[in-house]
PDB file of N, CA, C and O in Angstrom:
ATOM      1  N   UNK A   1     -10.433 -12.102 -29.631  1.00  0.00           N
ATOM      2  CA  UNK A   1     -10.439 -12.178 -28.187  1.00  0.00           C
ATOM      3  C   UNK A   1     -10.723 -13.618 -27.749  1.00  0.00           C
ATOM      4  O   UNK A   1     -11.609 -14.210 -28.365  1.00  0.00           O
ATOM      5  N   UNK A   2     -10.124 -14.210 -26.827  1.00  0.00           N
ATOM      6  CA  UNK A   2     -10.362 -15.636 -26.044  1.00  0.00           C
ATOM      7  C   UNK A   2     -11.663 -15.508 -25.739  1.00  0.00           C
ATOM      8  O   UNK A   2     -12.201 -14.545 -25.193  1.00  0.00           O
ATOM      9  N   UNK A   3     -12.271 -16.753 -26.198  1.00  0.00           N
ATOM     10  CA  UNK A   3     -13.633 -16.844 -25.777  1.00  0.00           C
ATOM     11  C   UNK A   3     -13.529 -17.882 -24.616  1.00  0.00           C
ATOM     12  O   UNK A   3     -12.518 -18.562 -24.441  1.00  0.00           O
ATOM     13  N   UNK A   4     -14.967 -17.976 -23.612  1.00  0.00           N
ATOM     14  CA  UNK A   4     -14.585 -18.764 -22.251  1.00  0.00           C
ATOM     15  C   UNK A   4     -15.932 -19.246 -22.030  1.00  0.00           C
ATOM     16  O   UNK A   4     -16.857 -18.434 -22.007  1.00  0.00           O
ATOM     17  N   UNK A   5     -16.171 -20.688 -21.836  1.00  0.00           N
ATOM     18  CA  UNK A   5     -17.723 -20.979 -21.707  1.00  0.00           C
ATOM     19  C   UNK A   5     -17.334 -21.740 -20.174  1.00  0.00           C
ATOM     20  O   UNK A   5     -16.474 -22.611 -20.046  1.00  0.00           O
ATOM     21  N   UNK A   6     -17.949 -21.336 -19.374  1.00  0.00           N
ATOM     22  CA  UNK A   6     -18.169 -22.316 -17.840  1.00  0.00           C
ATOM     23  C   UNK A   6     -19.268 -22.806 -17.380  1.00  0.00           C
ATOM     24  O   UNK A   6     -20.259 -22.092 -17.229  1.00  0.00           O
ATOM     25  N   UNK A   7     -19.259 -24.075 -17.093  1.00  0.00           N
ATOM     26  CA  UNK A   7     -20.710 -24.738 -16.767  1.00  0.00           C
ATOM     27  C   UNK A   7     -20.110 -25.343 -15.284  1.00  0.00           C
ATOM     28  O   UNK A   7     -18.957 -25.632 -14.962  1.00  0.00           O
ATOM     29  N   UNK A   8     -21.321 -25.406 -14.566  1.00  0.00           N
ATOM     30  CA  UNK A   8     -21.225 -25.648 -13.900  1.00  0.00           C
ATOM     31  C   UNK A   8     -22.569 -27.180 -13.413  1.00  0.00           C
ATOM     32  O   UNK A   8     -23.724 -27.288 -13.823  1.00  0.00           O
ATOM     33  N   UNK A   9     -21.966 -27.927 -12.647  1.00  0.00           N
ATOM     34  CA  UNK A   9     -22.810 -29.085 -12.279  1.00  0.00           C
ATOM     35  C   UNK A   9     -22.305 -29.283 -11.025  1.00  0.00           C
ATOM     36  O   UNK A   9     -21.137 -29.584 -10.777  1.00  0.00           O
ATOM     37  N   UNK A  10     -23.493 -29.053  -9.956  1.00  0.00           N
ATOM     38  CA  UNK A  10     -23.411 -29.523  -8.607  1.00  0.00           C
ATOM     39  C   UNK A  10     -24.668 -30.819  -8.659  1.00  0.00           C
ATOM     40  O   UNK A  10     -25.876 -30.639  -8.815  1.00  0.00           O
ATOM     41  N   UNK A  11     -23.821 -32.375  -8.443  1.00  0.00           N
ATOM     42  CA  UNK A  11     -24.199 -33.362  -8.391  1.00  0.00           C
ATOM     43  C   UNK A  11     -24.313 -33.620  -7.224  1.00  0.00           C
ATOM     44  O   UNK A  11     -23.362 -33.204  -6.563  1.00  0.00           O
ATOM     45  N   UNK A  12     -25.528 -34.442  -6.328  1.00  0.00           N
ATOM     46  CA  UNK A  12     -25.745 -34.513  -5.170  1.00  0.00           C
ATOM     47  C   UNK A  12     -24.650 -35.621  -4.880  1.00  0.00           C
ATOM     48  O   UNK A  12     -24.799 -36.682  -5.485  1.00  0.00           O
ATOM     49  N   UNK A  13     -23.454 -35.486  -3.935  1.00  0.00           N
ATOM     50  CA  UNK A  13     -22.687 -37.261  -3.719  1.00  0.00           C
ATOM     51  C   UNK A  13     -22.410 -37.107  -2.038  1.00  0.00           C
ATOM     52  O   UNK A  13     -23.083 -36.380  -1.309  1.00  0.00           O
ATOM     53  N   UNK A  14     -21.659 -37.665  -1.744  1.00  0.00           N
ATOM     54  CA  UNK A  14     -22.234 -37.965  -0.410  1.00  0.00           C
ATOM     55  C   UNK A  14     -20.874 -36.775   0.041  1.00  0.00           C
ATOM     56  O   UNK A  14     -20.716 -36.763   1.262  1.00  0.00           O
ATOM     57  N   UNK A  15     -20.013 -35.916  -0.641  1.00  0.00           N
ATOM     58  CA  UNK A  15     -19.000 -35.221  -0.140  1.00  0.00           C
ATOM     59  C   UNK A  15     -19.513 -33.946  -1.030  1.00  0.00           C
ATOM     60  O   UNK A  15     -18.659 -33.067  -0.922  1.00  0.00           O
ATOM     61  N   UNK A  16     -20.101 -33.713  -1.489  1.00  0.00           N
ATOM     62  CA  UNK A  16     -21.190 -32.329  -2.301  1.00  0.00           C
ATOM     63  C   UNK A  16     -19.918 -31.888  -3.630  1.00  0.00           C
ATOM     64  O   UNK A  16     -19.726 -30.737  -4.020  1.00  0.00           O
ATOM     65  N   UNK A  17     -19.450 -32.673  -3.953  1.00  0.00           N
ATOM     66  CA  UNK A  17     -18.916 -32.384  -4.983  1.00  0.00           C
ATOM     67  C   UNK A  17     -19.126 -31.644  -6.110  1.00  0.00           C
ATOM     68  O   UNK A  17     -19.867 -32.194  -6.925  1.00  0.00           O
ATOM     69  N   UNK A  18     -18.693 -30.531  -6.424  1.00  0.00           N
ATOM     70  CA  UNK A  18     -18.797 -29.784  -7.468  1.00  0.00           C
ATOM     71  C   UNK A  18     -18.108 -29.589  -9.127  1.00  0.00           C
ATOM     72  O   UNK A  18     -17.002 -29.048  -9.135  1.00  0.00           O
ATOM     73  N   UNK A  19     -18.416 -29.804  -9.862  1.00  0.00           N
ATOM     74  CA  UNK A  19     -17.461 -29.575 -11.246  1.00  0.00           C
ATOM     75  C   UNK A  19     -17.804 -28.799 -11.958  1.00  0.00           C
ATOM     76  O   UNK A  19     -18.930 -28.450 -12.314  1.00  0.00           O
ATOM     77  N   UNK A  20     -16.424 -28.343 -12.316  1.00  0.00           N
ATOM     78  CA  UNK A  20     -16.588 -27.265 -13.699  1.00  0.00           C
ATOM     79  C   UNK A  20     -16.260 -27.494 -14.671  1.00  0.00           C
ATOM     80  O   UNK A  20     -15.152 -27.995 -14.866  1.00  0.00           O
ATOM     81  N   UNK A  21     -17.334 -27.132 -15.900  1.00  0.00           N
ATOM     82  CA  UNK A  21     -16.092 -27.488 -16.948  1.00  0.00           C
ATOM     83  C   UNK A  21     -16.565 -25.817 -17.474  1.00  0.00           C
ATOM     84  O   UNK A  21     -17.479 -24.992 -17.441  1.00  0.00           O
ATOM     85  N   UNK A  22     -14.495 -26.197 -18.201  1.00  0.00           N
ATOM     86  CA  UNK A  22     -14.458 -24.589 -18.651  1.00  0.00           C
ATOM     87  C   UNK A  22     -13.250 -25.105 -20.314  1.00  0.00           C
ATOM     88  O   UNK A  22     -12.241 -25.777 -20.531  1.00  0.00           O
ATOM     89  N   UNK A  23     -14.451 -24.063 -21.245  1.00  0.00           N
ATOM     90  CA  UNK A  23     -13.089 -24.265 -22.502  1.00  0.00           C
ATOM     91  C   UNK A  23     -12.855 -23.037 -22.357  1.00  0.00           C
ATOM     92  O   UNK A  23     -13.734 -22.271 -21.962  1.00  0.00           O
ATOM     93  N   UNK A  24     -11.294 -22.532 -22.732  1.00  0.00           N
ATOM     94  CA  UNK A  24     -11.198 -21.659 -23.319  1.00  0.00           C
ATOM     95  C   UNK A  24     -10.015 -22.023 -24.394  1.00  0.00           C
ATOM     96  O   UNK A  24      -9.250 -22.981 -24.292  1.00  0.00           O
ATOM     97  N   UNK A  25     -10.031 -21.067 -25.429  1.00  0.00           N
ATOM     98  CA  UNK A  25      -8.966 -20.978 -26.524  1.00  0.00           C
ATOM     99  C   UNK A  25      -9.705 -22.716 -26.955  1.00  0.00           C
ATOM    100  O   UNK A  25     -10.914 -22.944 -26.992  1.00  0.00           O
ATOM    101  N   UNK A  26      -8.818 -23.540 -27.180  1.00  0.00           N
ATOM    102  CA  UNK A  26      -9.010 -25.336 -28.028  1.00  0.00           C
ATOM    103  C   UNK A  26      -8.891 -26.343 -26.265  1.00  0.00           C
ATOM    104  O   UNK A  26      -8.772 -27.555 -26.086  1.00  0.00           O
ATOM    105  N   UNK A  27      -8.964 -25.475 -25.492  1.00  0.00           N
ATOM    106  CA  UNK A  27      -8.933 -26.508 -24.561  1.00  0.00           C
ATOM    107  C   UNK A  27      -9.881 -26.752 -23.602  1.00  0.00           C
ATOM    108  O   UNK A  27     -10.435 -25.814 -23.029  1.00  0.00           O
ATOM    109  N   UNK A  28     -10.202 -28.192 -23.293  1.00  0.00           N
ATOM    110  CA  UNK A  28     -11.604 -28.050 -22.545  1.00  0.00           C
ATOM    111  C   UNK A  28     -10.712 -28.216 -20.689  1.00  0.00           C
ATOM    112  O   UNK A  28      -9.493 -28.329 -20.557  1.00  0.00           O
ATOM    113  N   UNK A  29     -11.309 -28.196 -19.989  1.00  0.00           N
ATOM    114  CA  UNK A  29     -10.914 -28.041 -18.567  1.00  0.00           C
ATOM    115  C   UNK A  29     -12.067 -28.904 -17.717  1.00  0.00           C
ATOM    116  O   UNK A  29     -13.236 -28.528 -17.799  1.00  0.00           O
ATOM    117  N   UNK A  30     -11.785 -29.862 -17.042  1.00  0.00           N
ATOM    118  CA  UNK A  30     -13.049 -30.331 -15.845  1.00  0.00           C
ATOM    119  C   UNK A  30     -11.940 -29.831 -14.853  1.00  0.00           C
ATOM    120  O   UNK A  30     -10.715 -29.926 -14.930  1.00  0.00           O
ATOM    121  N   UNK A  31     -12.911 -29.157 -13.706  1.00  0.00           N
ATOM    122  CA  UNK A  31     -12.366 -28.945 -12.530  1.00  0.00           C
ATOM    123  C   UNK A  31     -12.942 -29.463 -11.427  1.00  0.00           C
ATOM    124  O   UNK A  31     -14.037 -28.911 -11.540  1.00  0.00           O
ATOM    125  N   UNK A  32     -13.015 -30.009 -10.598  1.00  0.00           N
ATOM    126  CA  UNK A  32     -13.435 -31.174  -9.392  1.00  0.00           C
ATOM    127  C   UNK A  32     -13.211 -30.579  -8.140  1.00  0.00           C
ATOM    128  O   UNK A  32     -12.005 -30.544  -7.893  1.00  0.00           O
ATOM    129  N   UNK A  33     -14.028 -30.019  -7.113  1.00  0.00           N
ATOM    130  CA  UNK A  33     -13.893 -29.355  -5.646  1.00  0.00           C
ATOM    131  C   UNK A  33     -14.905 -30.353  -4.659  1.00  0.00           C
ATOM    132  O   UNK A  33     -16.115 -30.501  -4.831  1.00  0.00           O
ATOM    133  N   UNK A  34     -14.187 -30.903  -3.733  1.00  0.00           N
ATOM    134  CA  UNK A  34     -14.496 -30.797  -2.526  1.00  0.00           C
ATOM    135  C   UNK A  34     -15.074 -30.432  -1.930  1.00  0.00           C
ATOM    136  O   UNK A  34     -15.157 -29.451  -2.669  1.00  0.00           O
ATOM    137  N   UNK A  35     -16.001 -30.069  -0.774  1.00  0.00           N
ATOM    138  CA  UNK A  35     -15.648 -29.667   0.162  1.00  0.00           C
ATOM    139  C   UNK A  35     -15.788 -30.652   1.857  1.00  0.00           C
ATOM    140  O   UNK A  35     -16.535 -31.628   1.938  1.00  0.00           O
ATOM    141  N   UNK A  36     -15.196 -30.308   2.695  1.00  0.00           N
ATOM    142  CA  UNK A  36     -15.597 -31.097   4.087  1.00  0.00           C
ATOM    143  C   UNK A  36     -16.128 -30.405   4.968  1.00  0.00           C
ATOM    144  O   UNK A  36     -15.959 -29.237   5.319  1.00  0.00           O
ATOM    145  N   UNK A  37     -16.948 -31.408   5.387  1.00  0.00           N
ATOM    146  CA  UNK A  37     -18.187 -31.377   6.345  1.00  0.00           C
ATOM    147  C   UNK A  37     -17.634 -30.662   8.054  1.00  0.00           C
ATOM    148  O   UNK A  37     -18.124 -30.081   9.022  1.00  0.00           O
ATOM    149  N   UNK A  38     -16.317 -31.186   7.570  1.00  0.00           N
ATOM    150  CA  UNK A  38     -15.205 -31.076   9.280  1.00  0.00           C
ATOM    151  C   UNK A  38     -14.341 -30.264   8.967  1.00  0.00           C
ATOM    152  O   UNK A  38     -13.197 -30.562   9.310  1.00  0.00           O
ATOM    153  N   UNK A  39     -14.463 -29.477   8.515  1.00  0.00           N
ATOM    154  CA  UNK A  39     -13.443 -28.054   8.107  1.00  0.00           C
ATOM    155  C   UNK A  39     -13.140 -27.237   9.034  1.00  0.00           C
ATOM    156  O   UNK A  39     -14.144 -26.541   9.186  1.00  0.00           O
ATOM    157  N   UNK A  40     -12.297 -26.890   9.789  1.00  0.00           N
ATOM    158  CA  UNK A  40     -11.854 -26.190  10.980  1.00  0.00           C
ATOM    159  C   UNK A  40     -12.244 -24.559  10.757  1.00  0.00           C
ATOM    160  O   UNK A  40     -12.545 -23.701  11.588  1.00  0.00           O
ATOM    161  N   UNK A  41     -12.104 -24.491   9.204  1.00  0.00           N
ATOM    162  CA  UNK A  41     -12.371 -22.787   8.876  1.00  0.00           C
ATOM    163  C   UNK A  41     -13.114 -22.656   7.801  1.00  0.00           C
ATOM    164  O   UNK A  41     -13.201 -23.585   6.997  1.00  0.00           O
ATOM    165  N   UNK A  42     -13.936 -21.162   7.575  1.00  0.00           N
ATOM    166  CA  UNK A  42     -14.479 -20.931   6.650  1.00  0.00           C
ATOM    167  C   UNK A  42     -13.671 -20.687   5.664  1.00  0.00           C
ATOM    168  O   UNK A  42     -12.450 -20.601   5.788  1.00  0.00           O
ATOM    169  N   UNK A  43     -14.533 -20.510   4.220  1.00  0.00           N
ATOM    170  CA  UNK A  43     -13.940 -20.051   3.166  1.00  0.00           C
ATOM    171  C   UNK A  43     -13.442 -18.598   3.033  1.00  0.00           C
ATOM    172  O   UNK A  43     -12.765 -18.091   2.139  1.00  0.00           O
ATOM    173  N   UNK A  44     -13.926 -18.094   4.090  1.00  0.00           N
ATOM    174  CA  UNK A  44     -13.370 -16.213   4.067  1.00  0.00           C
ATOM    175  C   UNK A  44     -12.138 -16.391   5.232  1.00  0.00           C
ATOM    176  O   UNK A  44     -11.067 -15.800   5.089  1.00  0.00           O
ATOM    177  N   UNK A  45     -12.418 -17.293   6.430  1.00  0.00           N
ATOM    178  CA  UNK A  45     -11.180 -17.107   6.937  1.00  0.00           C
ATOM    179  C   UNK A  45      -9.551 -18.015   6.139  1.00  0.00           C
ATOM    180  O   UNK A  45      -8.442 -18.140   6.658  1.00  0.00           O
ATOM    181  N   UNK A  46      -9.889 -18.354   5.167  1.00  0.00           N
ATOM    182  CA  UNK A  46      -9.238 -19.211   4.431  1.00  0.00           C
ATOM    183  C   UNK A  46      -8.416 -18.243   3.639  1.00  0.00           C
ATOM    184  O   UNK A  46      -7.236 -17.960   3.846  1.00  0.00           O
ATOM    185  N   UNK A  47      -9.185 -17.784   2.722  1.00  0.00           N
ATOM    186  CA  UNK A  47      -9.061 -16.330   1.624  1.00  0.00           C
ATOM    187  C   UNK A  47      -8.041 -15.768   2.657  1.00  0.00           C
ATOM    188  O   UNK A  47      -6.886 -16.179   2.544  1.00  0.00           O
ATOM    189  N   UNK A  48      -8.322 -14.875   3.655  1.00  0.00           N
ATOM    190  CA  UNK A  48      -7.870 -14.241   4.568  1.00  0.00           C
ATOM    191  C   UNK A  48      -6.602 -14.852   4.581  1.00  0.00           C
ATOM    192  O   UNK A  48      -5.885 -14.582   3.617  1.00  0.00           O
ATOM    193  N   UNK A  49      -6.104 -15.689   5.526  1.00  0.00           N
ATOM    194  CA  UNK A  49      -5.120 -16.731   6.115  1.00  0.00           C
ATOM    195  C   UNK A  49      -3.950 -16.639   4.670  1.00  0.00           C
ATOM    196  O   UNK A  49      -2.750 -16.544   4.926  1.00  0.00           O
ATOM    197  N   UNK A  50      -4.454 -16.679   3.100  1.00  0.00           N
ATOM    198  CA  UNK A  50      -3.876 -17.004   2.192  1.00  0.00           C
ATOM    199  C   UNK A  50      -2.983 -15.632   1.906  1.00  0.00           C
ATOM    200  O   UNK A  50      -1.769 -15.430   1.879  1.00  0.00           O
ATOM    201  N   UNK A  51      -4.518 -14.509   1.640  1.00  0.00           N
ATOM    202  CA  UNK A  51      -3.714 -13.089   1.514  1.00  0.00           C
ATOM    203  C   UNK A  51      -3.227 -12.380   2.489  1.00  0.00           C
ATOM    204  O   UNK A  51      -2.696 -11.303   2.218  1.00  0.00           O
ATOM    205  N   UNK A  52      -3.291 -12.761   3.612  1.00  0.00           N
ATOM    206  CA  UNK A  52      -2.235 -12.686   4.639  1.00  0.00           C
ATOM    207  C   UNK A  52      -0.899 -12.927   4.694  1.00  0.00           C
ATOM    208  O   UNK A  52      -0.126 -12.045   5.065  1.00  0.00           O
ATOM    209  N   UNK A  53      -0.356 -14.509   4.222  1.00  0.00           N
ATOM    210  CA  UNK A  53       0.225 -15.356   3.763  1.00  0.00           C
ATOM    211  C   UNK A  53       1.506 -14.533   2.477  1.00  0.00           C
ATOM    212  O   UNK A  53       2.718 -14.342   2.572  1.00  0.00           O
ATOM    213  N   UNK A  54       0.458 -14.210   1.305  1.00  0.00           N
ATOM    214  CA  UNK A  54       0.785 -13.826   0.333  1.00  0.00           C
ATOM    215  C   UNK A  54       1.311 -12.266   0.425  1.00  0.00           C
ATOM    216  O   UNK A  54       2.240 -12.009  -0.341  1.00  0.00           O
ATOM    217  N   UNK A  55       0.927 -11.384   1.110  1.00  0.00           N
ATOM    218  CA  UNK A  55       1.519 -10.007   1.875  1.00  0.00           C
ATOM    219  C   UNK A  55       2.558 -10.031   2.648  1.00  0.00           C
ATOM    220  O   UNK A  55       3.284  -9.072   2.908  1.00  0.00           O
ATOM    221  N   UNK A  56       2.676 -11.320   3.105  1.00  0.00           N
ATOM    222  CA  UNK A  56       3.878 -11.701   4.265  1.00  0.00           C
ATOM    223  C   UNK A  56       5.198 -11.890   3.788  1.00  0.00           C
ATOM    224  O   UNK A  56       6.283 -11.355   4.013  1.00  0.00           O
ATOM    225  N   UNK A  57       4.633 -13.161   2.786  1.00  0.00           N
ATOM    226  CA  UNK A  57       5.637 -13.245   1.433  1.00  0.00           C
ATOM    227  C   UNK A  57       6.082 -12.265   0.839  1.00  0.00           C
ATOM    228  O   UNK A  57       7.311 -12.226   0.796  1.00  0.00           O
ATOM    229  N   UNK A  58       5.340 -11.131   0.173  1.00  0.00           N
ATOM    230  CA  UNK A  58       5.741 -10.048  -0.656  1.00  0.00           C
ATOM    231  C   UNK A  58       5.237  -9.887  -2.075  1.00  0.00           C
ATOM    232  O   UNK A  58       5.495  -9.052  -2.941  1.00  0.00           O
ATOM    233  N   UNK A  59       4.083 -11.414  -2.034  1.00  0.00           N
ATOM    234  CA  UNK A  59       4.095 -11.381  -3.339  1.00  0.00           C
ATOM    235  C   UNK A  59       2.748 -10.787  -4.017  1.00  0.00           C
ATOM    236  O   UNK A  59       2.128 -11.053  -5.047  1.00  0.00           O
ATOM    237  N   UNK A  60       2.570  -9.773  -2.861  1.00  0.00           N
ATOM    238  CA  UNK A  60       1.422  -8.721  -3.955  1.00  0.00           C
ATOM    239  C   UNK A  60       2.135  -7.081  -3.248  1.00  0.00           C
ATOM    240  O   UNK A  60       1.707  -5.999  -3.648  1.00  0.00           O
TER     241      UNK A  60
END
């Protein structure tokens, strides 16, 4: 079975930057997020907006 290790490090920077690192199978992964301070929407109306989006499309 694929094994999966995720760490996570939230470093204080002046945009709250977050990283992940993730191996799975022989490969390691850093992942790098954002976020802004001036964001017009939340992260649930976002989600929302997407699977909205994605139902509209057809593609679930």
């Amino acid at each position: 079975m694929d094994e999966e290790k995720v760490e996570t490090t939230n470093e204080k920077k002046p945009q709250q930057e977050s990283i992940f690192h993730m191996e799975k199978d022989r490969t390691s992964y850093v992942i790098s997020l954002h976020f802004s301070q001036n964001a017009a929407e939340t992260l649930e109306d976002k989600m929302k907006r997407l699977i909205r989006q994605d139902v509209k499309d057809g593609k679930v």
